[in-house]
C-alpha positions as CSV (number, residue, x, y, z in Angstrom):
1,X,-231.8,-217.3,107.6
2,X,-234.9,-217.5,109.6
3,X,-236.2,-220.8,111.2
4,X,-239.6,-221.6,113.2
5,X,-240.0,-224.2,115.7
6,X,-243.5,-225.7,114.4
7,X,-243.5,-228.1,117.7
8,X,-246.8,-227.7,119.5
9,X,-244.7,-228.6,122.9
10,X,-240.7,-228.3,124.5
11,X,-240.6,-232.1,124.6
12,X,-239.9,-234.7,122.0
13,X,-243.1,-234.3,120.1
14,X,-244.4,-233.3,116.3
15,X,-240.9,-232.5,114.6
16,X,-241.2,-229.2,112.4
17,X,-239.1,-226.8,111.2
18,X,-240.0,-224.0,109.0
19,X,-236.8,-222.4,107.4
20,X,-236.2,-219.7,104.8
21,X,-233.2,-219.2,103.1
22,X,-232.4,-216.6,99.9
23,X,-236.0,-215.7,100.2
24,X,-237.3,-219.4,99.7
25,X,-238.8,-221.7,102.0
26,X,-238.6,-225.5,103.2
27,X,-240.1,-227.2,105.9
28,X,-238.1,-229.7,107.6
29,X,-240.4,-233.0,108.7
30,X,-244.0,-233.3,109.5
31,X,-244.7,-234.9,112.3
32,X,-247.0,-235.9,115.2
33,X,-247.0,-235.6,118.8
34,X,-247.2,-238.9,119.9
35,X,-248.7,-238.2,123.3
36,X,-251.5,-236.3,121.8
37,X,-254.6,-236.7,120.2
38,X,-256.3,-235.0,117.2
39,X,-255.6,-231.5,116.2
40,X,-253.5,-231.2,119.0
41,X,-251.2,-234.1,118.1
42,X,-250.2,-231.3,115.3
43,X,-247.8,-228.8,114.4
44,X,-248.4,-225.0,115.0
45,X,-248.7,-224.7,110.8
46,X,-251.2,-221.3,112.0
47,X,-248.1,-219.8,112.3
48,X,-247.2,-219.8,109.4
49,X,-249.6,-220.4,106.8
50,X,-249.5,-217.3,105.2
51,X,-246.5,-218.0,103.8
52,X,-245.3,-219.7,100.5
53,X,-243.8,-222.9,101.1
54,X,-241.6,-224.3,98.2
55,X,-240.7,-227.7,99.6
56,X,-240.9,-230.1,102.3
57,X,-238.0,-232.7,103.5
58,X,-238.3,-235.5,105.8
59,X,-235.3,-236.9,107.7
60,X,-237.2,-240.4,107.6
61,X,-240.5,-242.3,108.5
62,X,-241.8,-242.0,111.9
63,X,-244.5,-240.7,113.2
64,X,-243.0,-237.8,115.6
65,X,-241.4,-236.5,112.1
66,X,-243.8,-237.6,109.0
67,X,-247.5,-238.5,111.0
68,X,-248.8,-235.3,109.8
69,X,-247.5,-234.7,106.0
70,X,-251.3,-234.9,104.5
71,X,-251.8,-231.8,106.8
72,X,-248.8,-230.3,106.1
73,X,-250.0,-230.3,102.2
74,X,-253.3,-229.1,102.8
75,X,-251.5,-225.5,104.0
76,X,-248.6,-225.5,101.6
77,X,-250.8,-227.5,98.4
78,X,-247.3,-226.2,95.8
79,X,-245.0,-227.7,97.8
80,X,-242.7,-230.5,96.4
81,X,-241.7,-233.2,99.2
82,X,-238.4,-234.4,99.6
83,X,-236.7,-238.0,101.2
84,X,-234.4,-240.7,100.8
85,X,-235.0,-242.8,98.3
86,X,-235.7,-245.3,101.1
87,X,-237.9,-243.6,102.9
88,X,-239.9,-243.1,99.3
89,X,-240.1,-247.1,99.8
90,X,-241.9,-246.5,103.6
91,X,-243.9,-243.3,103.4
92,X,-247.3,-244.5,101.9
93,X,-247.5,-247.6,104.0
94,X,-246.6,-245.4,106.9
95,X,-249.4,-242.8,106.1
96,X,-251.8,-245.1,105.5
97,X,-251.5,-247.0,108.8
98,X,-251.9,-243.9,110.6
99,X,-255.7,-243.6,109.0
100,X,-256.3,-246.8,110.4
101,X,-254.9,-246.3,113.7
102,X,-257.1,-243.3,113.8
103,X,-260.5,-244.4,112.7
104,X,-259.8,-247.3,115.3
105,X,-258.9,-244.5,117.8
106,X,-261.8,-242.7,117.1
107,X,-264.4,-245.2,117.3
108,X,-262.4,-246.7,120.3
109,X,-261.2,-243.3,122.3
110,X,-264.1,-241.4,121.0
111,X,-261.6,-238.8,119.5
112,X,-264.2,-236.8,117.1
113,X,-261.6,-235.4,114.5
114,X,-260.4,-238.5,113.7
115,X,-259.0,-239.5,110.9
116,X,-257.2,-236.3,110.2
117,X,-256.6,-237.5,106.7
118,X,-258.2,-240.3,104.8
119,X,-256.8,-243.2,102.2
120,X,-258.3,-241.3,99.3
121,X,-256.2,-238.5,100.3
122,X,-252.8,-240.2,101.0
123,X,-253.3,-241.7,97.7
124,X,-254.0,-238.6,96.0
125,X,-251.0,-237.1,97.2
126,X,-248.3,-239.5,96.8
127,X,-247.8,-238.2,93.2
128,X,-245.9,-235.1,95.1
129,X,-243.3,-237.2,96.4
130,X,-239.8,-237.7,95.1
131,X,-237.0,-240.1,96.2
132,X,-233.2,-238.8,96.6
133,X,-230.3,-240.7,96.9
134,X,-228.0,-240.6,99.9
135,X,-224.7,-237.9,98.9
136,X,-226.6,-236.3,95.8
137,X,-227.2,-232.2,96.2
138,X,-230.4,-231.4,94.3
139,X,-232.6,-227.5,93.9
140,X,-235.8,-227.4,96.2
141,X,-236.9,-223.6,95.4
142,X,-239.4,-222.6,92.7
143,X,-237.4,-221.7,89.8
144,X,-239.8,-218.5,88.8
145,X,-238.4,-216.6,92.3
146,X,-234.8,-215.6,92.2
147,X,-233.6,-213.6,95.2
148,X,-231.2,-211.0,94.5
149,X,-229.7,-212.8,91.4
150,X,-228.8,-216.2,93.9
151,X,-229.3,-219.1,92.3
152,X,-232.2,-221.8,94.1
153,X,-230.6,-223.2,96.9
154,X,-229.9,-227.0,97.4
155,X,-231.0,-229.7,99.7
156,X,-228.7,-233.2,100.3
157,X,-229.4,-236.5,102.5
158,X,-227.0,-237.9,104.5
159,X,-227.7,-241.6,105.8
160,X,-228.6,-240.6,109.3
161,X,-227.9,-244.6,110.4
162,X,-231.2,-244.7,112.9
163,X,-234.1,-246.6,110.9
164,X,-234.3,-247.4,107.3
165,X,-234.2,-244.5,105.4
166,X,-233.1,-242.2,107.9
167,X,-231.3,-238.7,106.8
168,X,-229.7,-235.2,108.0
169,X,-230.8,-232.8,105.5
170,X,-227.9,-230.1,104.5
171,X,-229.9,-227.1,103.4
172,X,-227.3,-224.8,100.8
173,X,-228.4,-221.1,100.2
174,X,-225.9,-218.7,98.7
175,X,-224.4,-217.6,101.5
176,X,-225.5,-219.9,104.3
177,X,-225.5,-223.9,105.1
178,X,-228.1,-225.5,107.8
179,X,-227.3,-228.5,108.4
180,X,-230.4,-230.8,110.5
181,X,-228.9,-234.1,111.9
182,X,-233.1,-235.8,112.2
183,X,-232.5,-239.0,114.7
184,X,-229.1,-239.8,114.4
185,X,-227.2,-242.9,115.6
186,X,-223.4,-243.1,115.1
187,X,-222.6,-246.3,116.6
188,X,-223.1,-249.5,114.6
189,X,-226.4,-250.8,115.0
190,X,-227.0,-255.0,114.2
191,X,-228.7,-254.1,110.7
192,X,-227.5,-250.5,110.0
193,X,-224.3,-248.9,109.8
194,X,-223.6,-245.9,111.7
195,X,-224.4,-242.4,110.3
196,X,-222.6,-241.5,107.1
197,X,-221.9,-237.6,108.3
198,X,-218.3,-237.4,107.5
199,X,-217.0,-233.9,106.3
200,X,-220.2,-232.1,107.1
201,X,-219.4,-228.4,107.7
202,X,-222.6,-226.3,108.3
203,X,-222.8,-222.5,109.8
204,X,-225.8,-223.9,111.8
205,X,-226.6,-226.8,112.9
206,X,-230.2,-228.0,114.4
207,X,-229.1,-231.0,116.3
208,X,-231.6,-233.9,118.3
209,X,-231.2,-234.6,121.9
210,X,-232.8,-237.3,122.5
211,X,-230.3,-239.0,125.1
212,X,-228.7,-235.9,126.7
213,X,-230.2,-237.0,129.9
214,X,-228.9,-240.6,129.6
215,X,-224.7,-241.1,131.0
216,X,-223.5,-244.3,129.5
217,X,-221.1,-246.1,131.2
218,X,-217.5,-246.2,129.3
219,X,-217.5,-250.2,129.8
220,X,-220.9,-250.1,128.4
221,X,-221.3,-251.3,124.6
222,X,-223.9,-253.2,122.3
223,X,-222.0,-256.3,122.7
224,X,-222.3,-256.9,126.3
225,X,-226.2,-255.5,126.3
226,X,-226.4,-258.3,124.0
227,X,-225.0,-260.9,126.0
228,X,-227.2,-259.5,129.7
229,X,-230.0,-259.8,126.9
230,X,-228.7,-263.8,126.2
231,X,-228.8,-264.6,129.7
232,X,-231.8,-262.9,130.7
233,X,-233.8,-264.3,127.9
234,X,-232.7,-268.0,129.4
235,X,-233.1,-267.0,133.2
236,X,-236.8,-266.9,132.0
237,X,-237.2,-269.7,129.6
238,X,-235.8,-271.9,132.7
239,X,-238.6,-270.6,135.0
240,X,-241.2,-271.2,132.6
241,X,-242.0,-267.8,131.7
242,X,-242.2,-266.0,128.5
243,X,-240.7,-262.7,127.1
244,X,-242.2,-259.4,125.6
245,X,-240.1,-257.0,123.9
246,X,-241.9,-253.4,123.3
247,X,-240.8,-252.2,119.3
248,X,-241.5,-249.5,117.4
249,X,-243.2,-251.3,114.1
250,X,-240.3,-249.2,111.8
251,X,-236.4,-250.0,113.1
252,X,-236.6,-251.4,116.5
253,X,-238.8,-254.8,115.3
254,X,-235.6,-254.8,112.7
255,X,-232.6,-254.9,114.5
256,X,-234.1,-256.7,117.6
257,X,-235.2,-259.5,115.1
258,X,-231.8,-259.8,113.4
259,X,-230.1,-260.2,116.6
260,X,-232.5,-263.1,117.7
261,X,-232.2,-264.4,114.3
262,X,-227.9,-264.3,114.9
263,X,-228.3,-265.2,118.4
264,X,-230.0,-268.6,117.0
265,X,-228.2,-269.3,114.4
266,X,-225.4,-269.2,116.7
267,X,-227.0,-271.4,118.9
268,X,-226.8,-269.0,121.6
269,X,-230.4,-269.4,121.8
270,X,-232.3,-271.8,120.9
271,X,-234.4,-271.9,117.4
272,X,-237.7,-271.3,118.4
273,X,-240.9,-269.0,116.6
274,X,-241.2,-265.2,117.3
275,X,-244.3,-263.6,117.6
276,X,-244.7,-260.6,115.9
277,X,-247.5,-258.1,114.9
278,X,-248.8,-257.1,111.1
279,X,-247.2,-254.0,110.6
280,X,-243.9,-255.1,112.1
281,X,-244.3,-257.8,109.1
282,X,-244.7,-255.4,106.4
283,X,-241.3,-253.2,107.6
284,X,-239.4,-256.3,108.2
285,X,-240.5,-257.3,104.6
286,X,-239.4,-253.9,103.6
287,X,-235.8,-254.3,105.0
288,X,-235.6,-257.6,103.5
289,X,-237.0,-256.2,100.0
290,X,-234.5,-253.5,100.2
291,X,-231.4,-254.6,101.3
292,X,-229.0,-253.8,98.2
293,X,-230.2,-250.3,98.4
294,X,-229.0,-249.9,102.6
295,X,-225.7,-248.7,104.3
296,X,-226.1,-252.1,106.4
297,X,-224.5,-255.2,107.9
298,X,-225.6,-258.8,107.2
299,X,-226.4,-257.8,103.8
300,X,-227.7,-261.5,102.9
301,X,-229.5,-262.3,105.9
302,X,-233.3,-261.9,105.0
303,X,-235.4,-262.0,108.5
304,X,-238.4,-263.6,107.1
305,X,-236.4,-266.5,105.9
306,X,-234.2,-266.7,108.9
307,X,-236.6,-266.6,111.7
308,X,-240.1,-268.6,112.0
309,X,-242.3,-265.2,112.1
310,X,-245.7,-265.9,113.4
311,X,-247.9,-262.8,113.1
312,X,-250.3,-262.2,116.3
313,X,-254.1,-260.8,115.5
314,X,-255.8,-260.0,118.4
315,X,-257.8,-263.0,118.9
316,X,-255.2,-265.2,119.3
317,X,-253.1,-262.8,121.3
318,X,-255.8,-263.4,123.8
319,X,-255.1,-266.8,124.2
320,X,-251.8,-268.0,123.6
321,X,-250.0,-269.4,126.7
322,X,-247.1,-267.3,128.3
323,X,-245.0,-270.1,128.8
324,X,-242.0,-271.9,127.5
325,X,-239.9,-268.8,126.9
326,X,-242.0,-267.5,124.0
327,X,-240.5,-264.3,122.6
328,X,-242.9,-261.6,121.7
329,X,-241.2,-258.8,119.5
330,X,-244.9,-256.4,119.4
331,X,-245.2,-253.0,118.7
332,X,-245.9,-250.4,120.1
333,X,-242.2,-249.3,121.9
334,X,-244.4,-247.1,124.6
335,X,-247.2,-249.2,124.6
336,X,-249.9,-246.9,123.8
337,X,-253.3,-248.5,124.7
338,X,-255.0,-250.2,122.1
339,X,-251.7,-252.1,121.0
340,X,-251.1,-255.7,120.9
341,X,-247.4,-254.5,123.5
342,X,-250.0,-253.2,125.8
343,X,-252.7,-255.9,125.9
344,X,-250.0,-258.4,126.2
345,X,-248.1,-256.4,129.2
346,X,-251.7,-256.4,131.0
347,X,-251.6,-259.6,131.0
348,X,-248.1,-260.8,132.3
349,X,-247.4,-257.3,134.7
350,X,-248.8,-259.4,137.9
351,X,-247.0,-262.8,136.9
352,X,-243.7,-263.4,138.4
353,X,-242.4,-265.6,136.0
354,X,-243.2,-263.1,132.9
355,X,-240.7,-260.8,131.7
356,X,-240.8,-257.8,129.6
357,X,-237.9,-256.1,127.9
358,X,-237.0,-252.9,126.8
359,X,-234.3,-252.2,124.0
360,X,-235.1,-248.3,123.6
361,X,-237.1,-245.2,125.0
362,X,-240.3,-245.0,126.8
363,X,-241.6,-242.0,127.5
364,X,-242.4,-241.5,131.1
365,X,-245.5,-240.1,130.3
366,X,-246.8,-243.1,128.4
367,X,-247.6,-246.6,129.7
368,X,-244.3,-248.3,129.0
369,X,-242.4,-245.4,130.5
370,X,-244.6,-245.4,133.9
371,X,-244.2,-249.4,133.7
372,X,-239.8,-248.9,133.4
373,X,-240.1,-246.6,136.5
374,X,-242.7,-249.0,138.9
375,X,-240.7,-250.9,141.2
376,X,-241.3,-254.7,142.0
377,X,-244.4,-255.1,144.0
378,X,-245.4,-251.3,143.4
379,X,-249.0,-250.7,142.5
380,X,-249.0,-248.0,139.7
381,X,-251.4,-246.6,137.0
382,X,-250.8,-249.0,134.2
383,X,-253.3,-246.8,131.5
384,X,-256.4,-245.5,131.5
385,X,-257.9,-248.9,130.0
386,X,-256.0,-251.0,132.0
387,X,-256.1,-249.1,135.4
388,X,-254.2,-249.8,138.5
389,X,-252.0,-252.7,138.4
390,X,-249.3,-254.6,140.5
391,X,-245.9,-255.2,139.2
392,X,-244.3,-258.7,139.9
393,X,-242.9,-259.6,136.5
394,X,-239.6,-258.9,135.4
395,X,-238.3,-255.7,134.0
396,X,-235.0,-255.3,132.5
397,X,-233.4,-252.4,130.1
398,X,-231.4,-252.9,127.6
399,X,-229.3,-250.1,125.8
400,X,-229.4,-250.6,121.7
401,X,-230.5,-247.8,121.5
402,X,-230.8,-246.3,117.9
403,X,-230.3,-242.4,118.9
404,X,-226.3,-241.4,119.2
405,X,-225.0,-240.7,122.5
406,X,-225.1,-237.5,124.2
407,X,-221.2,-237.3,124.4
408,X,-221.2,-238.5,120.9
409,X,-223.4,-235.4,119.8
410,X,-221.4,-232.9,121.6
411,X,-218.5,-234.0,119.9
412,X,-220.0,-233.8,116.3
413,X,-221.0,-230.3,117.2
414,X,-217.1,-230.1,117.7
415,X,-216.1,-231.6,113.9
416,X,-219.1,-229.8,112.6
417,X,-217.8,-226.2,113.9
418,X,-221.3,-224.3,113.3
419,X,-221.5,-220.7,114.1
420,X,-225.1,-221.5,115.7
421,X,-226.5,-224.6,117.2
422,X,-230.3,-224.5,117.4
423,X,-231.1,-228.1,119.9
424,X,-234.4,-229.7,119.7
425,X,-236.1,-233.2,119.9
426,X,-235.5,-233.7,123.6
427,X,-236.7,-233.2,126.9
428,X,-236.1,-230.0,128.9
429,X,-233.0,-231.8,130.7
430,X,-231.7,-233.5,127.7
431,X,-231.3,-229.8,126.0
432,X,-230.0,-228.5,128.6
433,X,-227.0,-230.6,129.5
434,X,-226.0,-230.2,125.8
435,X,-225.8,-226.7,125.7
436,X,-224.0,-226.4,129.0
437,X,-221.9,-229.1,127.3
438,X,-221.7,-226.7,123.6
439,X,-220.7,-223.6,126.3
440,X,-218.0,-225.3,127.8
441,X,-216.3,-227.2,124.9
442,X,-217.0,-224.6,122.3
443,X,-217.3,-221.2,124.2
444,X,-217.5,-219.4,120.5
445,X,-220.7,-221.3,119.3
446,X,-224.1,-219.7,119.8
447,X,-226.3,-222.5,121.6
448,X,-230.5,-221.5,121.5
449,X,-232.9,-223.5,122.1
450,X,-235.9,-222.4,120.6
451,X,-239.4,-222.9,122.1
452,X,-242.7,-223.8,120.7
453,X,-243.3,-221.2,117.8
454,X,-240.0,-219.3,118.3
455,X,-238.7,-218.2,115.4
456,X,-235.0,-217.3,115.2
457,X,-233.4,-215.0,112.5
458,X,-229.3,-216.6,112.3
């Protein structure tokens, strides 16, 4: 078995794994770095372009792991592509909102390749991809190319329980399993069940690791984040303030809506409209649309007919009061410039009685991750648009979080028992506590971490 690290960079960035087994070849995800821009947001596909490709899987829809499947096509134009049947549901929409992000980017950040793929061409392709269902093993390889008399290996989905449509892909070859967890969360989220990966047995495991750098406290748990979350939320409706929560568009806008819409209809808050932006409309839509088909909780509870949703364009974000506790649920989770969560932070960073909450990971790189670490009264660089700007609001941090744990993950890599664990989809810090972690728990597993372009032979 040979694998290639496609990542351009050692940090959580454009998720791709090239992987050969019996002589065939699959690449696992397609994404995009989301702290670059143009053809450096992509993965190293130079490296291997002069090979055949048979198929490509995708553990599920977000940018860092499908932004860049157009490309991905251009190189390997044979290749089949692989998902969850949910993530057949999310892929097209996803696509095509990253042409528009880009054209605005390029007319707005002057980036010259933009768009890296156009409408026509996400339209053109969609023909190529094919829906699985969760627990099914299906053939990936070209039929015509039997290797040594093996029959075509097999690829199955496992709901990964992190965003709709989430999977860890079990790759089957003759002689060998890989087994890729994707994003993995293994604790009940408020929509989603936990990740379905019981039984799974794999000689190598490529495992995320995304919160090794995070301890969680053992008294810690989603039901007392949610109540600090309750009482924060009133602390600033009482002073006349008003509340932004950062989301990714896909997942987090999900499962922070649901538990506003059970934390009204409880009455623990009171019934008020949320503010949301377009695309975080069309997902929740999605999860409404699709909620026979999901591993989740609150199977009958349809957000868009619980919650008043009140979608904000940008003229009206402009000039809508902050006051009276208003709850903004707006993407982007990092608050990339050029985003309704940034615009709207710009606005409410020097104002005491504004608060803005976060309910999952900021890069520190980016401006929501530069905002978590500012300290009250600190002058920091906000963004490049925004410039130099003085905290006062409120900043809290809330963990519901939708990646698994780090202990969590060590421990799988216990029930898993691979021979090899390759770790990736982290930061330098969060890899490396994991495999200290692997080495001293499991003394007999081989722990790499491979860096941008490695390739391994396992």
């Amino acid at each position: 078995m040979r694998i290639v690290n496609l990542n351009p960079s050692s940090d959580i960035g454009a998720s791709a794994w090239f992987v050969e087994i019996d002589g065939h070849r699959i690449l696992l995800d397609a994404g995009t770095h989301p702290k670059r821009g143009g053809l450096r947001s992509l993965p190293q596909y130079g490296l291997v372009k002069d090979e055949s490709l048979d198929a490509i899987a995708i553990s599920h829809c977000h940018h860092d792991h499908v932004g860049s499947l157009p490309m991905a096509l251009r190189h390997f134009p044979e290749a089949r592509v692989f998902m969850s049947e949910l993530s057949y549901f999310l892929v097209e929409r996803v696509l095509h909102n990253s042409v528009n992000v880009m054209m605005r980017q390029r007319e707005e950040l002057g980036i010259s390749e933009y768009p890296l793929y156009t409408h026509r061409e996400v339209d053109d392709l969609a023909h190529l991809f094919q829906g699985c269902k969760y627990n099914r093993e299906i053939p990936w390889a070209t039929q015509h190319k039997p290797h040594a008399g093996f029959p075509p290996p097999t690829l199955e989905f496992y709901d990964a329980g992190h965003a709709l449509g989430s999977a860890g892909i079990m790759v089957r070859g003759s002689k060998q399993t890989f087994f890729y967890t994707g994003d993995v969360c293994f604790q009940d989220q408020t929509i989603l069940k936990g990740a379905r990966f019981e039984d799974i047995a794999a000689d190598v495991l490529l495992l995320e690791t995304t919160r090794g750098n995070r301890d969680v406290p053992q008294d810690l748990t989603r039901e007392s984040e949610v109540e600090r979350l309750v009482e924060a939320i009133h602390t600033v409706t009482d002073q006349k303030g008003a509340i932004l929560i950062p989301v990714f568009a896909l997942g987090r806008t999900q499962e922070i809506l649901a538990q506003l819409a059970l934390l009204m209809h409880s009455e623990k808050l009171r019934k008020q409209p949320v503010y949301i932006g377009g695309l975080g409309r069309v997902f929740t839509e999605i999860y409404d649309l699709e909620a026979h088909r999901a591993h989740r909780q609150h199977t009958n509870l349809m957000l868009t007919e619980a919650l008043n949703l009140i979608v904000l364009d940008r003229k009206k974000l402009e000039k809508i009061k902050l006051s009276g506790g208003r709850l903004f649920v707006l993407t982007a989770g990092m608050m990339s410039e050029k985003t309704a969560a940034h615009d709207l932070a710009v606005r409410m960073i020097g104002d005491e009685k504004q608060a803005i909450f976060f309910v999952g990971y900021a890069d520190p790189e980016t401006p929501g991750g530069r905002l978590k670490a500012a300290n009250h009264g600190e002058t920091f660089h906000f963004s490049d648009s925004a410039g130099d700007l003085t905290r006062r609001c409120r900043i809290e941090d809330f963990d519901l979080t939708a990646h698994a744990n780090r202990d969590e993950l060590v421990d799988f890599v216990g029930r898993v028992s691979p021979r090899t664990v390759l770790l990736g989809h982290g930061d330098d810090d969060s890899r490396q506590w994991v495999e200290e972690q692997i080495r001293a728990r499991f003394p007999k597993i081989k722990v790499f971490q491979p860096g941008p372009g490695e390739s391994l032979k396992v």
